[in-house]
C-alpha positions, 0 to 999 in steps of 0.5 A: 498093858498088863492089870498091875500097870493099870493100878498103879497108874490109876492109883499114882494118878488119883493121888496127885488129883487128890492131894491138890498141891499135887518125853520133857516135865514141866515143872511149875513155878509159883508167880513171884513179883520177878517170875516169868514162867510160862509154865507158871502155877500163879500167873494169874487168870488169862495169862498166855505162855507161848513156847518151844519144847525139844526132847531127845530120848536117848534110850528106852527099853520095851518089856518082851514075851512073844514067842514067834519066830518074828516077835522080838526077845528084846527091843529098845528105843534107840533114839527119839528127837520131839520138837512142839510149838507149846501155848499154856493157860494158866487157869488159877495159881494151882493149875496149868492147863497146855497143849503142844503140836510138833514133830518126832522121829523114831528109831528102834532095835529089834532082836528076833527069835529067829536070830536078826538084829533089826534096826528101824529108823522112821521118818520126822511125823506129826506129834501132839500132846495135851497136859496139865501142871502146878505148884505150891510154894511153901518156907522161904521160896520152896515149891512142890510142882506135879506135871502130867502128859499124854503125847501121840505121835499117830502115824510114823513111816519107816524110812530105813530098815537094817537087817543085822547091821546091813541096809535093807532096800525093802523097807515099809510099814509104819509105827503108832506112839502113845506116851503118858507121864505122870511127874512130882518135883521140888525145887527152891527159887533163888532170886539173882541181880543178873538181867539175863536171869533174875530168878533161878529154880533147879529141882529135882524129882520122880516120874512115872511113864508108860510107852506103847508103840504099834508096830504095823506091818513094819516089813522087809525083805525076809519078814515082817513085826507086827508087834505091839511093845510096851515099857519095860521100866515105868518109873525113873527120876528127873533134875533140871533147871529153870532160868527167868527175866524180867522180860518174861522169857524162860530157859529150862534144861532137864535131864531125865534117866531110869523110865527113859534117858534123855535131855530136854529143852524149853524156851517161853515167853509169857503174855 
């Protein structure tokens, strides 16, 4: 990662820390009387929240600059679907703290100095992850929401390899993932009569985000990467929406472009 990266990160970071109010983001709703967010700022010491989080990244581009005749001028990821079991405590009415466990594939598109489009596609691998979030709420059922992430997928075994568009039947090597995302949102609750959805909470946001993926001895017929790819675009923007019960379930869409495109999901409930 280059120095300017490092600062930026490490400045964005601390100020978030800092200022205490301040892939999917979780954004973190204030508990009101009728709120049920498992991802919930404010849900009060001991709480549990039990969920499932799907991603799917839809494109994300790497920053280049090798110059051998196998390192690439140009590569992206073309597809990423991520799905993680999710348990969350709730420390205090500022600070979540969770975990995740799951499974995530891969797919990337390699263009070569040499000339060759490589395709990769990796088998479904596990994947963790670990974070922090929370929330202030302020004037008439306004929220300011951070949310901050790191996610590996440690090992992921390529399952397919395309050589300018034509299968290639050697294919093996592997891939290590590591992502971090830093997230600042506001949204307004808006209190409903539907039982289904008692609470509605859209929002709206900024993020930053950084990607590396290892490419080990990713090898086919004719050649082998080897290269070690980072991020091209570290900040992008999210909007999304969150639907609560009473019964202490949660729905939350999202759809996030810019760093990355993609669309999440997320179900919880809340103990």
């Amino acid at each position: 990662m280059k120095t300017g990266k490092v600062l930026v990160v490490g400045i964005l970071t601390g100020f978030l820390f800092l200022s205490g109010g301040i892939s999917h983001v979780s954004a973190a709703v204030i508990q009101t009387p009728s709120s049920n967010e498992g991802m919930t700022a404010g849900a009060g010491s001991g709480k549990l929240v039990f969920g499932v989080d799907y991603s799917d990244v839809l494109d994300r581009k790497f920053e280049t600059s090798g110059s051998g005749t196998n390192s690439a001028k140009g590569a992206r990821v073309t597809g990423s679907k991520q799905v993680h079991a999710k348990v969350l405590y709730a420390v205090n009415q500022y600070l979540n703290i969770y975990g995740k466990v799951g499974g995530s594939d891969w797919k990337d598109k390699l263009n070569l100095n040499n000339g060759s489009q490589i395709e990769v596609e990796y088998k479904m691998a596990l994947s963790w992850g670990i974070g922090a979030n929370g929330g202030v709420s302020f004037s008439k059922n306004w929220q300011i929401f951070y949310d901050l992430q790191f996610l590996s997928t440690p090992s992921a075994d390529v399952q397919e390899i395309r050589v300018t568009q034509k299968a290639n039947s050697t294919a093996s090597g592997n891939i290590e993932v590591s992502q971090f995302h830093l997230a600042l949102g506001i949204g307004k609750e808006f209190h409903t009569y539907y039982d289904w959805a008692s609470v509605i909470f859209p929002y709206i946001g900024i993020s930053m985000s950084t990607l590396r993926m290892d490419h080990n001895a990713v090898t086919w017929s004719t050649g082998t990467f080897g290269d070690e790819l980072e991020e091209d675009q570290l900040f992008g923007v999210f909007a999304g929406i969150r639907f609560a019960n009473e019964s202490n379930w949660t729905l939350e869409l999202q759809g996030r472009v810019g760093d990355e495109s993609s669309i999440s999901a997320s179900v919880d409930y809340r103990f």
